[in-house]
MARKOLDO-949800 format. One record per residue: residue in one letter; x, y, z of N, C-alpha, C in turn. Coordinates in steps of 0.02 Angstrom, whole numbers, padded with zeros to 5 digits, always signed. Each point is the difference from the previous one (the first is absolute). Example, Ala and Ser with C-alpha at 12.3 -4.5 7.8 and 13.67 -1.06 7.14 Angstrom:
a+00660-00284+00390-00045+00059+00000+00045+00060+00000s-00018+00053-00036+00042+00059+00003-00039+00055+00037
//
This chain:
x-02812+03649-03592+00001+00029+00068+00040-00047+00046x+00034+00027+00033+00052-00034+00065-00021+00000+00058x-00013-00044+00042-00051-00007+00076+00078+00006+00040x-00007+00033+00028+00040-00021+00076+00008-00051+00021x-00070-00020+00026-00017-00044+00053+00027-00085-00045x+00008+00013-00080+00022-00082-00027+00080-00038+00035x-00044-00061+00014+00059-00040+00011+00045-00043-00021x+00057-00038-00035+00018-00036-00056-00032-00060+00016x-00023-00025-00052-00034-00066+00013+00015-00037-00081x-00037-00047-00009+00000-00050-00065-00081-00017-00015x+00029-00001-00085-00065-00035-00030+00007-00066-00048x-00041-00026+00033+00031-00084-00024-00051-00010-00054x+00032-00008-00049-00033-00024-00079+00003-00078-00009x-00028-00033-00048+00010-00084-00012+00080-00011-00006x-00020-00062+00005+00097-00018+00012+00018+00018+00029x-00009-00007+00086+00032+00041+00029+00040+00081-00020x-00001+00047-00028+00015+00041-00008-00009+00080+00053x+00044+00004+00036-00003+00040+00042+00051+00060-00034x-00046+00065-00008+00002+00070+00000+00000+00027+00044x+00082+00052+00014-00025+00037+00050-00056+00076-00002x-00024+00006+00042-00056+00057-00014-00030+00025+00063x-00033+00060+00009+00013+00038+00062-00100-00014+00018x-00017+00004+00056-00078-00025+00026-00024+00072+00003x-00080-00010-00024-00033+00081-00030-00043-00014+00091x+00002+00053+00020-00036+00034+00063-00068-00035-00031x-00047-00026+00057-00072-00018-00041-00037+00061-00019x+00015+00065+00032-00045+00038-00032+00017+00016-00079x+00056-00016-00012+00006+00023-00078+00001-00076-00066x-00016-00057+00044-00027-00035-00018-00072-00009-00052x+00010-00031-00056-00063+00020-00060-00050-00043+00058x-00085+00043+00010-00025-00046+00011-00063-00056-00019x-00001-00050+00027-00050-00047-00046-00059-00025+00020x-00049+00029+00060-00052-00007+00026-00039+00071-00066x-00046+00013-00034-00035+00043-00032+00040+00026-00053x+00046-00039-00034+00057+00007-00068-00046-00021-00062x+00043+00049-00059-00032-00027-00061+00036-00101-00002x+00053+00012+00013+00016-00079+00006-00028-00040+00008x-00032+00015+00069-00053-00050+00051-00086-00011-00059x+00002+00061-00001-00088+00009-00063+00030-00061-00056x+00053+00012-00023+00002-00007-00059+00019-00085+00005x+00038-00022+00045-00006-00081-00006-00061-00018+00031x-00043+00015+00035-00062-00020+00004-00066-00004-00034x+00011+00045-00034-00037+00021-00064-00003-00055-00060x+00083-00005+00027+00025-00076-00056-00021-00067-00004x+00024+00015+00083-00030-00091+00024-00085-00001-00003x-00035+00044+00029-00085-00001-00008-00002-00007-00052x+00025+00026-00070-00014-00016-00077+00023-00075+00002x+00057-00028+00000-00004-00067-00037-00037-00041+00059x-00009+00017+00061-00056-00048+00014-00061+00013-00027x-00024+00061-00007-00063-00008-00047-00009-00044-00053x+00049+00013-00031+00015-00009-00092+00004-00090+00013x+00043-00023+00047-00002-00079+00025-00083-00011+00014x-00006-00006+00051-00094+00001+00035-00035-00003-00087x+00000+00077-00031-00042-00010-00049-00003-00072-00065x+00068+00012-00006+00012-00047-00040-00017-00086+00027x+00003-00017+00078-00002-00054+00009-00084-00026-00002x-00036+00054+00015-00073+00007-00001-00011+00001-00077x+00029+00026-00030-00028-00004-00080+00006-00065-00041x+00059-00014+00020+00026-00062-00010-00046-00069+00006x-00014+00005+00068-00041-00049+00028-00077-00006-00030x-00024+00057-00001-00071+00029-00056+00011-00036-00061x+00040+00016-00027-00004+00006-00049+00037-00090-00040x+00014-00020+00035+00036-00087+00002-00074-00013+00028x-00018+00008+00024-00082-00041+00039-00059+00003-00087x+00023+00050-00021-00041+00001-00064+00018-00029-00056x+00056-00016-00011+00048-00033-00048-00027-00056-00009x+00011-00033+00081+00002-00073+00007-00080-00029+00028x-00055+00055-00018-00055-00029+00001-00038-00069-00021x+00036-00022-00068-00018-00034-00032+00022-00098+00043x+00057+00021+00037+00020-00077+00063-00058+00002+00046x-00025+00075+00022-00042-00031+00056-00054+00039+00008x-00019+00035-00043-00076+00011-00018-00055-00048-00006x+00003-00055-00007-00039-00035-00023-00025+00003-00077x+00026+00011-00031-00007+00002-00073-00035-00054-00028x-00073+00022-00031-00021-00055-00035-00018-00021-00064x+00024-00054-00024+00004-00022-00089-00079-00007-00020x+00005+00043-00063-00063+00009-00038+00010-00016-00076x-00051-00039-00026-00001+00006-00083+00022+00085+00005x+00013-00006-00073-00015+00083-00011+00029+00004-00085x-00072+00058-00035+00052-00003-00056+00016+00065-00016x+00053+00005-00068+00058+00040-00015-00074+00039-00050x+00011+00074+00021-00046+00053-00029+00029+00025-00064x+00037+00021+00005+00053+00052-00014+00083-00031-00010x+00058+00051-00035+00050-00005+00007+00013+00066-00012x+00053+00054+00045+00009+00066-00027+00084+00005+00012x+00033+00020-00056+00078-00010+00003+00026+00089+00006x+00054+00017+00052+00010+00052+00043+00066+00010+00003x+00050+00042+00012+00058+00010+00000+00000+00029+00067x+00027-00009+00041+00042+00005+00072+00056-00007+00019x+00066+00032-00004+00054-00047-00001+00019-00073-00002x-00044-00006-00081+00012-00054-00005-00080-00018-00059x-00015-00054-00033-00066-00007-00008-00026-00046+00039x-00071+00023+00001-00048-00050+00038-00049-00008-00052x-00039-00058+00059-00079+00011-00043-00044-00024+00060x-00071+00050+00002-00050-00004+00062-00051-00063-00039x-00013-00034+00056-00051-00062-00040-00053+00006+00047x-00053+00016-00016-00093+00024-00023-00011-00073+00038x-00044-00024+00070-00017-00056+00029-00075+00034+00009x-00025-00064+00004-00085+00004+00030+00026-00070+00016x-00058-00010+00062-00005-00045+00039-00061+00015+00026x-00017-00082+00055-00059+00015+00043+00026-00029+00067x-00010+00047+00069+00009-00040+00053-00047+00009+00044x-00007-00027+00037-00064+00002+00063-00074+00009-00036x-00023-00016-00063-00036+00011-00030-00014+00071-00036x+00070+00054+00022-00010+00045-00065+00046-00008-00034x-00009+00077-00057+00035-00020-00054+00060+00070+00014x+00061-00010-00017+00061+00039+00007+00044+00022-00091x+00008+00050+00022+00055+00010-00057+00084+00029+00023x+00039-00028+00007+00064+00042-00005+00076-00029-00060x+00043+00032+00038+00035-00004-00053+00085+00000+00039x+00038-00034-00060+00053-00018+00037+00063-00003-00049x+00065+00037+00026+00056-00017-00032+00045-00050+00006x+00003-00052-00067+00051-00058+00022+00078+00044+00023x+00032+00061-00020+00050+00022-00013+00043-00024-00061x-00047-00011-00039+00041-00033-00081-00049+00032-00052x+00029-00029-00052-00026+00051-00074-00076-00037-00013x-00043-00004-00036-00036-00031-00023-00016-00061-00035x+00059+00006-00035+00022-00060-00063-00009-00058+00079x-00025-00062-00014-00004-00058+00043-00047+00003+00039x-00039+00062+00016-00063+00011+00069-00045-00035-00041x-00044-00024+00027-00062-00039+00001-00046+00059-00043x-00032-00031-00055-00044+00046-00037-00049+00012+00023x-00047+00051-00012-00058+00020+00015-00046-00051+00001x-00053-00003+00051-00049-00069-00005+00025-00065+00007x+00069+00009+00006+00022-00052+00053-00004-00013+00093x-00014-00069-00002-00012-00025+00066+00065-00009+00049x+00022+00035+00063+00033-00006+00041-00008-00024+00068x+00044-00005+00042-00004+00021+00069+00036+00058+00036x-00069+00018+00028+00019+00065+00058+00023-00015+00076x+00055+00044+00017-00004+00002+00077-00030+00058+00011x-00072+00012+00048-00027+00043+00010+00018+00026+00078x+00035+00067+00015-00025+00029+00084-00066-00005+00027x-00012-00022+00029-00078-00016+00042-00031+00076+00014x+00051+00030+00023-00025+00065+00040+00001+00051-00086x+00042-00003-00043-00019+00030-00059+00020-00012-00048x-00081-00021-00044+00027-00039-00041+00034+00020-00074x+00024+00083-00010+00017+00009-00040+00095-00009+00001x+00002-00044+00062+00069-00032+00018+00023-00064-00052x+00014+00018-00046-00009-00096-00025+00068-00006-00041x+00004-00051+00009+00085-00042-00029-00038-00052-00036x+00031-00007-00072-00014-00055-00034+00066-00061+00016x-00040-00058+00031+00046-00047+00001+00043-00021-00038x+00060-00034-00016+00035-00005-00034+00042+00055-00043x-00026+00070+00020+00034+00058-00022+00007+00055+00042x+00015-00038+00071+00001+00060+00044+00061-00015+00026x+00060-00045-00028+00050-00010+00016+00061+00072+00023x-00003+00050-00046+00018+00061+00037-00034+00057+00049x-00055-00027+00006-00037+00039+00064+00002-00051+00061x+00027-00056-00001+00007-00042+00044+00065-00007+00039x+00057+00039-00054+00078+00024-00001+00006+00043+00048x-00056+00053-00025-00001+00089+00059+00031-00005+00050x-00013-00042+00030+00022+00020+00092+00065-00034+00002x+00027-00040-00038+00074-00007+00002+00036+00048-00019x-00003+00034-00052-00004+00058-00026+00006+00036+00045x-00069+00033+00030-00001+00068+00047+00042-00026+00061x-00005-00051+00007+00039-00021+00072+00067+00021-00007x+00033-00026-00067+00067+00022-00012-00001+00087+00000x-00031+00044-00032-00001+00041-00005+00005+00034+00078x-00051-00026+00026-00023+00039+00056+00055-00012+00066x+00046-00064+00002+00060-00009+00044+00060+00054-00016x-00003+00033-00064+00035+00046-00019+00011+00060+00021x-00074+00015-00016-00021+00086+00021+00010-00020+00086x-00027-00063+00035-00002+00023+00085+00081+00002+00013x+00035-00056-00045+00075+00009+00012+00017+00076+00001x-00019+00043-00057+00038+00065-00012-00024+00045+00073x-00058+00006+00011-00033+00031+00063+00015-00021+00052x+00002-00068+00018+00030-00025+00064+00087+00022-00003x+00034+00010-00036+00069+00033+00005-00001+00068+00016x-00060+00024-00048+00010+00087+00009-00020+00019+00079x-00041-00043+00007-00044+00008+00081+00071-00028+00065x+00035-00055-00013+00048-00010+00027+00074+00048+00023x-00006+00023-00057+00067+00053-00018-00028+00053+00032x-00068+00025+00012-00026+00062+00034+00028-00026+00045x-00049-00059+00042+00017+00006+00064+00059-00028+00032x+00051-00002-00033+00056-00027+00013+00049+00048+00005x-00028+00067-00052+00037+00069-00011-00024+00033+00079x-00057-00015+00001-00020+00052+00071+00024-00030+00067x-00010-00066+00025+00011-00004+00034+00099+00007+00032x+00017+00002-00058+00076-00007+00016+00013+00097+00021x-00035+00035-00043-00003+00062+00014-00012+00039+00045x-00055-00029+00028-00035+00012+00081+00060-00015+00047x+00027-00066-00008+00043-00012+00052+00041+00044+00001x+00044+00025-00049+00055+00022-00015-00023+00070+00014x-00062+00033+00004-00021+00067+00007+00005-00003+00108x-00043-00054-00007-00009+00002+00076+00084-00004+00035x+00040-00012-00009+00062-00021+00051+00028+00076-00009x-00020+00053-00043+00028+00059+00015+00073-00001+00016x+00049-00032-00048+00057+00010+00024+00044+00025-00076x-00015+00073-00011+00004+00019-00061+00084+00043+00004x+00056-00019-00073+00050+00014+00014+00009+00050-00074x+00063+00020+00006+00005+00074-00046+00080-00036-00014x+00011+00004-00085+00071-00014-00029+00002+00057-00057x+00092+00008-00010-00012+00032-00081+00032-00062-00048x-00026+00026-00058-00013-00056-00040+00020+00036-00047x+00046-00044-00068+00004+00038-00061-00065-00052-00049x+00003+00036-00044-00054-00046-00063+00047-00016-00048x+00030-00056-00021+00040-00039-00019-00038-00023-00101x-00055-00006+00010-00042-00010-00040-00072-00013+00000x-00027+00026-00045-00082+00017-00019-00039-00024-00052x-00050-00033-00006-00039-00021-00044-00070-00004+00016x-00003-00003-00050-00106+00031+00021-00033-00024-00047x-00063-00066+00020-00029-00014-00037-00074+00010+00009x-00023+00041-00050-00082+00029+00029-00008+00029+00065x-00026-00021+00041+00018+00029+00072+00028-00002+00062x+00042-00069-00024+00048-00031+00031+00070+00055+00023x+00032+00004+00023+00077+00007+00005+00034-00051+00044x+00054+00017-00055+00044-00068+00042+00083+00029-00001x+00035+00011+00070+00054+00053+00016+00037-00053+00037x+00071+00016-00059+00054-00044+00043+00048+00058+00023x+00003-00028+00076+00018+00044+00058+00056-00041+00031x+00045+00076+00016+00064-00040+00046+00021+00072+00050x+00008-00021+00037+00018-00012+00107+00035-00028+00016x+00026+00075+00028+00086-00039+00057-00038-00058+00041x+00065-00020-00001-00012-00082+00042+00022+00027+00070x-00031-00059+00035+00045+00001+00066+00077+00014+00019x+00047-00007-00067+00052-00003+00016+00032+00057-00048x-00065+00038-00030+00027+00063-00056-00006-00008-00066x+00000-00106-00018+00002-00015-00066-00079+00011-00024x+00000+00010-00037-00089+00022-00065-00039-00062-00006x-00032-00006+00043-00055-00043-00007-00047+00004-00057x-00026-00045-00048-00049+00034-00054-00077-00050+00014x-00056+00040+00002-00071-00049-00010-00049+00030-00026x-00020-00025-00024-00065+00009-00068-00057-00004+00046x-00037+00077-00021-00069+00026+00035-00042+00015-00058x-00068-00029+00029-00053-00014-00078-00043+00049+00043x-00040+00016-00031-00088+00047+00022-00029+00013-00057x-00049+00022+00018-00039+00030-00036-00047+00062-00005x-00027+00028-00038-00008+00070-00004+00046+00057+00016x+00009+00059+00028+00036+00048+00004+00053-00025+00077x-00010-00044+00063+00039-00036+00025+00010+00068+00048x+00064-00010+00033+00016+00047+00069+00022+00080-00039x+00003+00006-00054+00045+00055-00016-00055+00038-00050x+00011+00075-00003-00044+00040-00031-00005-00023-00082x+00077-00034-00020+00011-00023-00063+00030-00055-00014x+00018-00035-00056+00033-00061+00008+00087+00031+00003x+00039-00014+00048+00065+00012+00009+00045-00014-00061x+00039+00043-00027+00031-00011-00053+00071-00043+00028x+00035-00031-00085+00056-00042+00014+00060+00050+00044x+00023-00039+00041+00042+00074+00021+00021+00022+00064x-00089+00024+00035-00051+00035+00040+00035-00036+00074x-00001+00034+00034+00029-00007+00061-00059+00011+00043x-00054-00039+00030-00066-00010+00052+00004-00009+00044x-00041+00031+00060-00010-00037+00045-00082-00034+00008x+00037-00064+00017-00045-00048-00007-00019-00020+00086x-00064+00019+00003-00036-00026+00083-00043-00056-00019x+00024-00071+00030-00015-00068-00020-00044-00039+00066x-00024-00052-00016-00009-00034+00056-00011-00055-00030x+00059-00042+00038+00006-00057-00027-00006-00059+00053x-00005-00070-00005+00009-00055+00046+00066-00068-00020x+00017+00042-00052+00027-00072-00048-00012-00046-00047x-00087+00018-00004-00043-00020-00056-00007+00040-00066x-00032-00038-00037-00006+00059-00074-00019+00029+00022x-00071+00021+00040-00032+00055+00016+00034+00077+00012x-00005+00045-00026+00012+00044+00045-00031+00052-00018x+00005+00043+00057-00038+00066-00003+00060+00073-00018x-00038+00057-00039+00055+00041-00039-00023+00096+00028x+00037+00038+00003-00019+00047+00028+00062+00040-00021x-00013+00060-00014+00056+00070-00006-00023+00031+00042x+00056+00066+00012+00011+00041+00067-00062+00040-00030x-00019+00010+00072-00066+00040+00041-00053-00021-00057x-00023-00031+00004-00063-00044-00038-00008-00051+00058x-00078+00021+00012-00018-00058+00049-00054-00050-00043x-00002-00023-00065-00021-00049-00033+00042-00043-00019x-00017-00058+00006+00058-00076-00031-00028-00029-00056x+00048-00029-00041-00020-00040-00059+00035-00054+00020x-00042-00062-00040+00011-00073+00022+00080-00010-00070x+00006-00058+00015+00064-00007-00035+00043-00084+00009x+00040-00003-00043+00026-00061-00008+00070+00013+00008x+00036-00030+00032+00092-00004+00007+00028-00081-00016x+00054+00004-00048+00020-00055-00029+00080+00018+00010x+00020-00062+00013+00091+00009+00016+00023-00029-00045x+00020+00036-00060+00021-00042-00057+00087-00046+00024x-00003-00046-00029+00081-00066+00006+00044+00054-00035x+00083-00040-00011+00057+00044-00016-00014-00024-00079x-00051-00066-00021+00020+00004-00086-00077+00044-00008x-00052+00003+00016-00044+00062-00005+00032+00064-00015x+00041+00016+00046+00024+00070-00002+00060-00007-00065x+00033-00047-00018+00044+00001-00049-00067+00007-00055x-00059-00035-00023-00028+00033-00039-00024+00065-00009x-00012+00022+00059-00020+00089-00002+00051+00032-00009x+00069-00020-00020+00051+00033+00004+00032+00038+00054x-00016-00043+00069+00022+00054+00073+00060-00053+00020
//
């Protein structure tokens, strides 16, 4: 659709890259106060902050239980070996059968060195226990609790991992939204035609190399990423001659829209170099 009322203006992509392109009237402007856009990066960011929060709370739980054995007060008891029972778990073990006595009663539990049997202390043999005060079917045999004493280096490593992966995903939300909001709020939305130069699509990605008269007539080319179905009813074939309603600042960010559709899809713009484009063959 062709507005009257458009005036020639420019849309400035990274690298300085200025397109000329004509300014959409705000009423025909996509809009972004009550948009699936708006739901849908918020939806995003409330998830990985949840998914962060949960994890940092679980984390913390669950490291407080690990590392009971530093500051529980753990206390050493005779104790002897009941039992030996040998188990396959990724990996073999063997559970070793304890009785003990503390506070004047008598206890039974049981405990995995995380090793095979061959070398554990035989049955009716005399050890030492570290007992949990608060329960005493908590118990580490001294001198063989060297990999339950490991755990929390272990989970610690583990657990800087998973908050690494969540603290990015939670970052990238809100790093995706807030650049979006801005770029929604300045309402300064422009309309170009565009050929599709080239297309590739991975899962639900697309990624369209696009070229636009320049300021001076010569073919500007820049690579636009999104995801899901994006501004257009379909993915634009190689070829395809679009018009593309953008809103851009000069940042990757940008926002994507086709004629008379008042919904936007979020999106990425990249200005590929002259030996880039000698690899794409442009």
């Amino acid at each position: 659709m062709i507005w009257g009322t458009m005036q020639p203006e420019t849309v400035q992509l990274p690298d300085d890259l200025l397109l000329p392109a004509t300014a959409l009237p705000l009423a025909a402007a996509p809009r972004w106060a009550g948009s699936r856009l708006r739901r849908r990066l918020l939806w995003r960011t409330g998830l990985s902050m949840f998914v962060f929060a949960f994890l940092v709370v679980g984390l913390v739980i669950l490291f407080g239980s690990i590392t009971r054995p530093y500051w529980g007060g753990f206390v050493r008891v005779p104790a002897v070996v009941t039992s030996q029972h040998a188990y396959f778990s990724r990996g073999d073990h063997c559970d070793l059968g304890l009785q003990f006595t503390m506070d004047g009663h008598q206890h039974t539990a049981t405990f995995d060195p995380a090793s095979t049997c061959g070398g554990m202390p035989k049955p009716w043999t005399t050890v030492t226990a570290s007992v949990d005060p608060a329960d005493p079917s908590h118990v580490l045999i001294v001198g063989l609790d060297q990999f339950q004493r490991n755990r929390p280096f272990i989970f610690a490593f583990a657990g800087a991992i998973w908050l690494g992966i969540a603290g990015a995903f939670l970052g990238n939300s809100l790093s995706t939204y807030r650049h979006v909001r801005a770029l929604a709020c300045s309402q300064k939305w422009k309309q170009l035609g565009a050929t599709v130069l080239r297309r590739t699509v991975y899962k639900n990605t697309t990624n369209l190399t696009i070229g636009a008269p320049g300021a001076e007539g010569v073919q500007q080319i820049f690579q636009l990423t999104y995801t899901g179905s994006g501004p257009w009813s379909g993915r634009p074939a190689v070829g395809q001659v679009v018009q593309l309603r953008i809103l851009a600042n000069g940042g990757q960010h940008v926002l994507l829209s086709g004629p008379d559709s008042k919904n936007a899809a979020a999106g990425r713009v990249f200005v590929p170099n002259s030996f880039e484009l000698r690899t794409l063959g442009l």
